[in-house]
C-alpha positions in Angstrom: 24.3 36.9 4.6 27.8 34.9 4.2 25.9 32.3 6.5 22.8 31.9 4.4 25.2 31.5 1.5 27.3 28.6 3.1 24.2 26.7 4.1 23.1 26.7 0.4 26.5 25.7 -0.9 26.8 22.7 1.4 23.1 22.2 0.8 23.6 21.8 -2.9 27.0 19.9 -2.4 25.1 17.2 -0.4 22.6 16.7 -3.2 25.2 16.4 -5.6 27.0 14.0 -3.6 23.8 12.1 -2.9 22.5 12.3 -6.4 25.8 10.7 -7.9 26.2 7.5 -4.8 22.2 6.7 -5.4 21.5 3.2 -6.9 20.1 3.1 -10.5 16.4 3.2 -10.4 14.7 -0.3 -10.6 13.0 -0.9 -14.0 9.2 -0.5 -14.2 8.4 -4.2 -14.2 10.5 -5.1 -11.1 8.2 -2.2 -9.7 4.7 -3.5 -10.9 6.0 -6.8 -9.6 6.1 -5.4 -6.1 2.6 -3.9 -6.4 1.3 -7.2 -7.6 -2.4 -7.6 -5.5 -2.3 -11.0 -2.6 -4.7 -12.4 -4.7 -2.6 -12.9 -7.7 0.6 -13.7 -5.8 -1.3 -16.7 -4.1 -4.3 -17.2 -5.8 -4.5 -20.9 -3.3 -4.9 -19.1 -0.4 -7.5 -16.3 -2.3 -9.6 -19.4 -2.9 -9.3 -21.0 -0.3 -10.2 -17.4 1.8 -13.1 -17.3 -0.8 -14.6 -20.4 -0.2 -14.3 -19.5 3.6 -16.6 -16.5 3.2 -18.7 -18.4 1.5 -19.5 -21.1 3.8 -20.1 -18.1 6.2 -24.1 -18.3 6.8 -26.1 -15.0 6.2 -28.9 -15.0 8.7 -27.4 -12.6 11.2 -27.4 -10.2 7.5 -31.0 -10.5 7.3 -32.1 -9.6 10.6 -29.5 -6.9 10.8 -31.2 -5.8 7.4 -34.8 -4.7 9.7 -34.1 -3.1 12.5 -36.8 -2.9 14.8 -39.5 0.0 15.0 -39.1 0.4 18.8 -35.4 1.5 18.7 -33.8 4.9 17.6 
């Protein structure tokens, strides 16, 4: 049992240790910053991507859209 009881004591040591050398937690705009969407970070590239897809022509969509009766 004197084992088990060592393992916990160094166990909880290490967390202290870690829990006092850890960095101070980033404030919560720096952390919506990061999670920013492309699409606002670069908002020339999401137009230009959107007026990419929509130069892409559509017919292929349409007969895709009726599949033939023969095949199952």
């Amino acid at each position: 049992m004197k084992k088990a009881l060592d393992i916990e004591n160094l166990l909880q040591w290490r967390r202290q240790r870690a829990e006092a050398e850890a960095p101070p937690a980033p404030p919560g705009a720096h952390l919506l910053k990061l999670v920013q969407p492309w699409w606002e970070k670069w908002p020339d590239r999401f137009a230009a991507s959107a007026r990419r897809l929509a130069a892409i022509q559509l017919s292929y969509g349409y007969a895709m859209s009726h599949p033939h009766q023969g095949h199952n």
